[in-house]
RODO-2510 file (C-alpha; in nm, 4 decimals, decimal comma):
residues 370
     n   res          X          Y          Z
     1     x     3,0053     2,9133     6,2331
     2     x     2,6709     2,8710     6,0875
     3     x     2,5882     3,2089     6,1496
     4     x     2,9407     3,2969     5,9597
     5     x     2,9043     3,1198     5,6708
     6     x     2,5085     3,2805     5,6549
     7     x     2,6794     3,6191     5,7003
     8     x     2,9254     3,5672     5,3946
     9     x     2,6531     3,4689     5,1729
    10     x     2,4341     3,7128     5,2492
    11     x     2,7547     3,9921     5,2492
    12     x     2,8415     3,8438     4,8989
    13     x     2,4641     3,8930     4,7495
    14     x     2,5075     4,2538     4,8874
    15     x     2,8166     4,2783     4,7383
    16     x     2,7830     4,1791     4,4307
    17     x     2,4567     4,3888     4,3627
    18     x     2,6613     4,6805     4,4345
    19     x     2,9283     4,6043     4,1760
    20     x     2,6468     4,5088     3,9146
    21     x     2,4777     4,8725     3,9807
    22     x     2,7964     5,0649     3,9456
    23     x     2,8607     4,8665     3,6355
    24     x     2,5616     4,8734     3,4515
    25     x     2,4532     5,2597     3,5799
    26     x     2,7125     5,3810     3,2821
    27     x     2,5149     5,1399     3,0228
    28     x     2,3031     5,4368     2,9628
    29     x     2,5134     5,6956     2,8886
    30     x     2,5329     5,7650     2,5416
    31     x     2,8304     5,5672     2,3869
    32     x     2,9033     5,3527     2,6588
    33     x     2,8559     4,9700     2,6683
    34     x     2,6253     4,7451     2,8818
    35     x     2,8571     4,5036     2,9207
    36     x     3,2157     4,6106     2,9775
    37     x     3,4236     4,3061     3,0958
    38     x     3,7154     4,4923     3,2354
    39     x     3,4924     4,7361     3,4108
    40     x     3,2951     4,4719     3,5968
    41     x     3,6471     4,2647     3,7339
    42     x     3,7865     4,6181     3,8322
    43     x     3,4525     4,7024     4,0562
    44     x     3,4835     4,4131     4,1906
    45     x     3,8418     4,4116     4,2599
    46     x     3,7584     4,7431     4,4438
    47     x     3,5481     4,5901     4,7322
    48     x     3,7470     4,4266     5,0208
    49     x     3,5304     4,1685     5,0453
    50     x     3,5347     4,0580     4,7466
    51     x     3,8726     4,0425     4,5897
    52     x     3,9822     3,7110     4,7190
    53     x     4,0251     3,5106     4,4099
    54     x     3,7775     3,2021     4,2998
    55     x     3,8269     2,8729     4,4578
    56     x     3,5239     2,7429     4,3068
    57     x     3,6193     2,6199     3,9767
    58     x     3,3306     2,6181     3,6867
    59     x     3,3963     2,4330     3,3910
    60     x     3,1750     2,3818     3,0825
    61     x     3,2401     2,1180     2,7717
    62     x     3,2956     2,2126     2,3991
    63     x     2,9358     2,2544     2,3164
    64     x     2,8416     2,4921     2,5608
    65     x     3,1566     2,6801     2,5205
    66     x     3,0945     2,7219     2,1430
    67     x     2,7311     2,8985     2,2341
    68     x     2,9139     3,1060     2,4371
    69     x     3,1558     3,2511     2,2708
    70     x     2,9056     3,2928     1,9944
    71     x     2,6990     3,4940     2,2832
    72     x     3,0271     3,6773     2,3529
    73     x     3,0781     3,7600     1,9847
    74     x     2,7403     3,8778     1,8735
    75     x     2,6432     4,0771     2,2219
    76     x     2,9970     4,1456     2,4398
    77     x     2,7996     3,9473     2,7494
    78     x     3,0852     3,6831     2,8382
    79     x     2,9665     3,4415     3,0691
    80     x     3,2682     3,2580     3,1041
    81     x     3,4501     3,5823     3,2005
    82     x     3,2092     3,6632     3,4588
    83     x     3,1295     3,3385     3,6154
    84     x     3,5337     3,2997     3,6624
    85     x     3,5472     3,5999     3,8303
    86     x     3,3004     3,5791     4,0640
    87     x     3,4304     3,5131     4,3931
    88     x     3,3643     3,2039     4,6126
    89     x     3,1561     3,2406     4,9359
    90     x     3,3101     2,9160     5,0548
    91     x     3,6410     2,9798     5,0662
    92     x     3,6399     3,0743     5,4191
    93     x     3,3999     2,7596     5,5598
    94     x     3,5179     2,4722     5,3209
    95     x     3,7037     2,3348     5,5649
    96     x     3,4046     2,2598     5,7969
    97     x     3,2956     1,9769     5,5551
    98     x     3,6195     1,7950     5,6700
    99     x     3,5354     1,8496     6,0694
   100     x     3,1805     1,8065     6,0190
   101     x     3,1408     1,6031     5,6977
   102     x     2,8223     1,4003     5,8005
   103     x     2,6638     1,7528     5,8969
   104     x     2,7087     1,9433     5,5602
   105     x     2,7241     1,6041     5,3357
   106     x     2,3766     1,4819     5,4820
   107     x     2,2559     1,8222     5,4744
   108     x     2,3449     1,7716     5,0806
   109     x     2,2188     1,4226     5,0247
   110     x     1,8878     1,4978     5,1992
   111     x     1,8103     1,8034     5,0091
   112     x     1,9381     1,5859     4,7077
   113     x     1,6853     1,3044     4,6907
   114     x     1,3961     1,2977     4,4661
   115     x     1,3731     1,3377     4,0598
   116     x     1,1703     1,5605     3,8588
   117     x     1,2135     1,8820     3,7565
   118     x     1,0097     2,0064     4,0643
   119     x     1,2903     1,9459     4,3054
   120     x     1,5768     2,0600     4,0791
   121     x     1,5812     2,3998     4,2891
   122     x     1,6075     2,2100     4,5869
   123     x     1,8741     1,9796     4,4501
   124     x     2,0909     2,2907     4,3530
   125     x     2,0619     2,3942     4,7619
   126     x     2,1481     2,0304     4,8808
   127     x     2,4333     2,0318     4,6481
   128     x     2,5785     2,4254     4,7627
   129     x     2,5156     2,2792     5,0964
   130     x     2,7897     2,0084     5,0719
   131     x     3,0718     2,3125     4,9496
   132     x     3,1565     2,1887     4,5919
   133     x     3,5142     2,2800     4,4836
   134     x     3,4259     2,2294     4,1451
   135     x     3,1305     2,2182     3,8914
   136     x     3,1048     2,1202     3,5621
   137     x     2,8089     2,1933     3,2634
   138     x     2,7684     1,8923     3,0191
   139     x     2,5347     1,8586     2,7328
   140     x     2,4631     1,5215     2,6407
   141     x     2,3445     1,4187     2,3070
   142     x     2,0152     1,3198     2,2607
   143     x     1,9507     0,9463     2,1368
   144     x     1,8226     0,9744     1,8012
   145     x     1,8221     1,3738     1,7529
   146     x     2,1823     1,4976     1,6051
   147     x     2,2015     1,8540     1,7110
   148     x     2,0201     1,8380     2,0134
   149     x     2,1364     1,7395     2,3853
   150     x     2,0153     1,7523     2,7272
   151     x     2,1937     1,9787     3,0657
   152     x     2,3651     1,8303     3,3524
   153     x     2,5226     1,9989     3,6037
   154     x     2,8062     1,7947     3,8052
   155     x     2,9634     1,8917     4,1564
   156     x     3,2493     1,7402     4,2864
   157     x     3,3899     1,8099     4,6824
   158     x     3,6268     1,7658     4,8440
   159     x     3,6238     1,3814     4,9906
   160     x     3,6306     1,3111     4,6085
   161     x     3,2606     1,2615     4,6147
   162     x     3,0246     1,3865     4,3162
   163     x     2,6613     1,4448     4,2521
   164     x     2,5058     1,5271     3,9121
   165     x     2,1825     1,7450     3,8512
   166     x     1,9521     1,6730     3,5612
   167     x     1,8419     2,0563     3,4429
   168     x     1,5757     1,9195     3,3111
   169     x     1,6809     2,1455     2,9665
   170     x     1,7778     2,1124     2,6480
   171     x     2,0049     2,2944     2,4497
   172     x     1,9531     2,3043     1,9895
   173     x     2,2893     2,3814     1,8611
   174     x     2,0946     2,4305     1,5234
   175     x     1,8010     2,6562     1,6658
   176     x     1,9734     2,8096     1,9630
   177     x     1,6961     2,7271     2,1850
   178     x     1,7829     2,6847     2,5568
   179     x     1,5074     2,5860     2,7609
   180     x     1,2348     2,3756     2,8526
   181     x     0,8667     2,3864     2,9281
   182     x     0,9135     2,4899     3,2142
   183     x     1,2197     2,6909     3,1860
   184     x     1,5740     2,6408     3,1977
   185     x     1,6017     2,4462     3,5111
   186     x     1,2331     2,4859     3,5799
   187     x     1,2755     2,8956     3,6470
   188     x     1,0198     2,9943     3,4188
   189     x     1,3104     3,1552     3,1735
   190     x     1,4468     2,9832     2,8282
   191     x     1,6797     3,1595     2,6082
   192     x     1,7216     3,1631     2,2741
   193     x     2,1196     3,2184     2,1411
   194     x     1,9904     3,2519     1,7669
   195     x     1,6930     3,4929     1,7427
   196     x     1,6014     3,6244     1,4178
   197     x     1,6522     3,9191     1,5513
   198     x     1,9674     3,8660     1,8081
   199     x     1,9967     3,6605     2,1322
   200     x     1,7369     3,7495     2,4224
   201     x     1,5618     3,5349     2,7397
   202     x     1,1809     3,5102     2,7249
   203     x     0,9183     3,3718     2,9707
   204     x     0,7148     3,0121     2,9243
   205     x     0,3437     2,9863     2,8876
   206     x     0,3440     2,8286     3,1889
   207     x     0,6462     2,9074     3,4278
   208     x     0,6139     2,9289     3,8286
   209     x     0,5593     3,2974     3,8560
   210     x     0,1749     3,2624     3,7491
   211     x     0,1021     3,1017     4,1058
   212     x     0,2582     3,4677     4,2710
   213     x     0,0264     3,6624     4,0614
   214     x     0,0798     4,0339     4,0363
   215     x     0,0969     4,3095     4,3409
   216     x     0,2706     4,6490     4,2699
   217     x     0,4978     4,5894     4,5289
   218     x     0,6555     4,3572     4,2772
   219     x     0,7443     4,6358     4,0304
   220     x     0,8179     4,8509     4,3704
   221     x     1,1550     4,6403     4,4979
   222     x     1,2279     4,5887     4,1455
   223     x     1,2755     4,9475     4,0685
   224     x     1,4558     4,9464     4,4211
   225     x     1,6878     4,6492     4,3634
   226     x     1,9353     4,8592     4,1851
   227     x     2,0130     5,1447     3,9033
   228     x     2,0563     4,8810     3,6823
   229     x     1,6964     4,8925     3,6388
   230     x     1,4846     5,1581     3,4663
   231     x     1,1670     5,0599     3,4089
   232     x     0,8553     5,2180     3,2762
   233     x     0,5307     5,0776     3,3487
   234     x     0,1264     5,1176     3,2141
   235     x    -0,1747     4,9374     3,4105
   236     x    -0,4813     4,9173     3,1645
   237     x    -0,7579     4,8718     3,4354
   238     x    -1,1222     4,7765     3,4244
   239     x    -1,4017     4,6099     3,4343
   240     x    -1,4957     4,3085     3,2679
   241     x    -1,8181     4,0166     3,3522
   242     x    -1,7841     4,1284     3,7433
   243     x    -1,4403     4,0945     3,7988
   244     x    -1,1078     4,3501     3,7823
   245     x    -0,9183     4,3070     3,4942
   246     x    -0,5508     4,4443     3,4319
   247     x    -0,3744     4,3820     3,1174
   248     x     0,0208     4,5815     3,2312
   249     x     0,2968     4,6891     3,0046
   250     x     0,6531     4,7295     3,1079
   251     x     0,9582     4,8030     2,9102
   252     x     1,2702     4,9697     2,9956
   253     x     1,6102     4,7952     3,1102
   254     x     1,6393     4,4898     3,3403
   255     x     1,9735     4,4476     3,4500
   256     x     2,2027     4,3925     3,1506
   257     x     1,9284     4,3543     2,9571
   258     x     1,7088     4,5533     2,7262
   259     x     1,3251     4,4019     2,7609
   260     x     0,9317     4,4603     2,8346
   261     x     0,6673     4,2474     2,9666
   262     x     0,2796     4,1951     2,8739
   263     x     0,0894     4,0653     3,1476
   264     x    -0,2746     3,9586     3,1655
   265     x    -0,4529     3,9870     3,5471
   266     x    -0,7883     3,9597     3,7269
   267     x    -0,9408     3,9348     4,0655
   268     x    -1,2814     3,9586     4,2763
   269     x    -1,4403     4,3033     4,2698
   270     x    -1,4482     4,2517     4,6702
   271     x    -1,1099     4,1887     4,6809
   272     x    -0,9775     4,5414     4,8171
   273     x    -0,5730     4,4973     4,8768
   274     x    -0,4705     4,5430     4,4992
   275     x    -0,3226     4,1867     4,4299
   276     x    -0,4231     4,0258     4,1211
   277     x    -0,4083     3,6910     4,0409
   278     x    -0,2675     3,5721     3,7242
   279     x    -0,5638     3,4661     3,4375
   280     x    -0,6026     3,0928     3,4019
   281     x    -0,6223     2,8838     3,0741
   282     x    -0,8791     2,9865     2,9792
   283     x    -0,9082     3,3540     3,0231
   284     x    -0,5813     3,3802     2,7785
   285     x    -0,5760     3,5673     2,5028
   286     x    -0,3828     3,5874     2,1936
   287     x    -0,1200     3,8587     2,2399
   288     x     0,1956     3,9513     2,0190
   289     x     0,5090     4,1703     2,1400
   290     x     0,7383     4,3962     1,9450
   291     x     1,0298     4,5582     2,0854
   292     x     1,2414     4,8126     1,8983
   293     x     1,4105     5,1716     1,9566
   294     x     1,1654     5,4348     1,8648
   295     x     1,3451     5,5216     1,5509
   296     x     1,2364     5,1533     1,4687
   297     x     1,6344     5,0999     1,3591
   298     x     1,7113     4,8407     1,6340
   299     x     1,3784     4,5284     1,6964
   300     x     1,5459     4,3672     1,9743
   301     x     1,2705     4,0914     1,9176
   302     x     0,9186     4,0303     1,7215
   303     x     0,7488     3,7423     1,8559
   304     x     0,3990     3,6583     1,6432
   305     x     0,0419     3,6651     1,7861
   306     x     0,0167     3,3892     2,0507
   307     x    -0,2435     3,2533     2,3236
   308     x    -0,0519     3,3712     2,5872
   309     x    -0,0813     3,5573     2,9778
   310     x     0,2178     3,6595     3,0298
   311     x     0,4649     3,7678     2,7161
   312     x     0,8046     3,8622     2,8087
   313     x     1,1069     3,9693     2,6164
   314     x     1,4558     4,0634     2,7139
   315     x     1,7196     4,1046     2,4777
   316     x     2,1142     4,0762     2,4966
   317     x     2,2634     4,3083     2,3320
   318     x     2,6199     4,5084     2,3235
   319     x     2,4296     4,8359     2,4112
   320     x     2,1048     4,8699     2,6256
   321     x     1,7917     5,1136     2,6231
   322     x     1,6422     5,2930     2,9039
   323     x     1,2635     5,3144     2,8322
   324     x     1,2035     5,6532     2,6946
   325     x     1,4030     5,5439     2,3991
   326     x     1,1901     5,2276     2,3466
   327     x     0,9065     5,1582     2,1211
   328     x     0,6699     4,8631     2,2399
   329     x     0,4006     4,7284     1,9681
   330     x     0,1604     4,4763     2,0935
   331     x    -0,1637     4,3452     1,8878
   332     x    -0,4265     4,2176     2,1443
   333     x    -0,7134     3,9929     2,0624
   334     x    -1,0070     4,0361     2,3548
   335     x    -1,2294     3,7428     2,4503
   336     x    -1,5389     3,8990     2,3079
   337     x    -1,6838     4,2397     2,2121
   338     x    -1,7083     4,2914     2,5853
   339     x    -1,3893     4,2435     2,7247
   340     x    -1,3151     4,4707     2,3356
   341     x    -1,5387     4,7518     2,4704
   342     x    -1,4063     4,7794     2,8691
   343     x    -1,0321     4,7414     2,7793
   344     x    -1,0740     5,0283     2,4881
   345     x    -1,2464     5,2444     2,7810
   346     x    -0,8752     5,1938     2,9672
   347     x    -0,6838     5,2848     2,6273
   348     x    -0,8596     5,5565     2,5560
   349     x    -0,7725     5,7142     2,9224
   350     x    -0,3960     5,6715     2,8569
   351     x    -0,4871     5,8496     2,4963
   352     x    -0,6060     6,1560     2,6901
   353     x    -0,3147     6,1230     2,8923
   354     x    -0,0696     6,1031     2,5409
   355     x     0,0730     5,8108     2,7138
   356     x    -0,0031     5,5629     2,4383
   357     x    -0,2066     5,5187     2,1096
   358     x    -0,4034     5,2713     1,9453
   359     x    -0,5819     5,0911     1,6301
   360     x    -0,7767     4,8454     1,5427
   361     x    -0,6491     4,6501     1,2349
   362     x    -0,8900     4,4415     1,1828
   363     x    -1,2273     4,3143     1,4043
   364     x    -1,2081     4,2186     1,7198
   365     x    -0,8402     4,2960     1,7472
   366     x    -0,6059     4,6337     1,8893
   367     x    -0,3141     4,7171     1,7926
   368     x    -0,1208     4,9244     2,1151
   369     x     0,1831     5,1331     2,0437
   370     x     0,3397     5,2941     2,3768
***
């Protein structure tokens, strides 16, 4: 039974990344939408195994549900719409937590224990572990800061038992920020419903993904995940004080998304297998990231010059952009006129190639337009 209930998970991940690709493979056409709501329930509804209905039942309170039907409004994305229709990889194993309820409710409370938002990815296993029949998103006001309130996330089962999650996040009805230092729920991702320039999920200074560094079999399954990915990529490489430097562009579609990444990277000259390892502290440097359609008509975000490693962008929109019809603007500020000198030597390359061009606005400072 184990073995069963593994099976249905794993079938439903499978699943479920085959509806999203045939789904978001007609975002690029020109004219149709990224998000099509009726599209996405009818490719589902087409796969056997996953047309039994939801027994899982999500529920969210008024403050959350105001965001997203702002979200809804501005971009077509309804999370509501697809969270309700996503089926439930219990509904064929709930029953074991009634024959074997100190099994897959100890599981739970074991995986459960602990605070901090360092264990709130192992919380949300414990508590899938129990089979919840029902969950429920809360924000609670802050004491002392109108506007403002902090995520839970509450599971009940089926004994009438519940356990509550602390996301660690907090939502800014005024701002639209969603997020934390960390991330929302410590994933390394916050979100931002109100951007000056439209809604769109961005990376922290400091999110979990620095300790995996970079490898290019990273971008390699990503580009294999699905179609709904397209993404274009440019590794500035060299030299700098004795060590390999890389500082990578991306931009192109992820997913539902229209986005780009800037990444920062170094690692011993001896080191031969290609992985770099994300720059510490204090090898940052200030970096800013523009986003727009070449035609400059659409920014899909414009975030200012910031000591940063890893700047990411990905915008919600109604329509999405495969790379070729992107325009990515980034002013870079080197460490010294050393690090200036060896990472112009890897622009001009991608020059010769007409991949990219570049400035320099003012000292000490480039200004990359790919």
């Amino acid at each position: 039974m184990f073995i069963s209930l593994l099976y249905k998970g794993l079938s439903m991940m499978i699943g479920m990344l085959v509806a999203f690709s045939a789904v978001g493979a007609r975002g690029e056409i020109s004219g149709n939408k990224a998000w099509d709501q009726k599209t996405y329930v009818s490719e589902f509804s087409k796969r056997e195994s996953l047309i039994k209905p939801a027994r899982l039942e999500v529920t969210y309170d008024n403050v959350l549900r105001q965001a997203f039907a702002q979200l809804k409004k501005e971009t077509g994305l309804d999370i509501e719409g697809v969270v309700a229709n996503t089926p439930d990889i219990y509904a064929n194993h709930r029953w074991l937590t009634k024959v074997l309820p100190f099994v897959f409710y100890g599981l739970r409370d074991s995986l459960m224990s602990g605070t901090g938002i360092t264990v709130t990815f192992r919380k949300l296993i414990g508590a899938s572990m129990g089979m919840p029949t029902r969950a429920h998103f809360a924000a609670v006001q802050k004491a002392g800061k109108p506007g403002q309130y902090d995520i839970f996330l509450r599971f009940y089962y089926a004994d009438g038992s519940t356990r509550e999650i602390n996301t660690y996040s907090i939502y800014n009805a005024a701002t639209g920020y969603f997020g934390s230092n960390t991330g929302v729920a410590g994933f390394g991702y916050n979100f931002t419903f109100k951007g000056e320039t439209g809604p769109y999920a961005y990376t922290t200074n400091d999110p979990f993904q620095r300790a995996l560094g970079y490898t290019k079999l990273y971008d390699d399954l990503l580009l294999q995940t699905s179609r709904m990915v397209n993404v274009d990529t440019v590794r500035l490489k060299f030299v700098y004080q004795g060590k390999d430097w890389m500082l990578q562009l991306w931009k192109g579609r992820y997913f539902v998304t229209t986005g780009g990444e800037i990444g920062l990277y170094s690692k011993p000259r001896v080191r031969l297998n290609g992985f770099y390892d994300a720059v510490g502290d204090a090898d940052r440097i200030k970096m800013s990231f523009k986003l727009s359609t070449r035609d400059n008509r659409i920014v899909f975000f414009d975030r200012p010059l910031t000591l940063h490693w890893w700047m990411t962008g990905f915008a919600v929109r109604e329509y999405i952009y495969p790379a070729n019809k992107l325009l990515l603007e980034t002013k870079v500020v080197p460490r010294d006129a050393e690090m200036l000198r060896a990472l112009k030597g890897a622009l001009d390359k991608e020059v010769a190639r007409k991949v990219l061009t570049y400035s320099e606005p003012e000292a000490g400072m480039l200004l990359i337009h790919w």
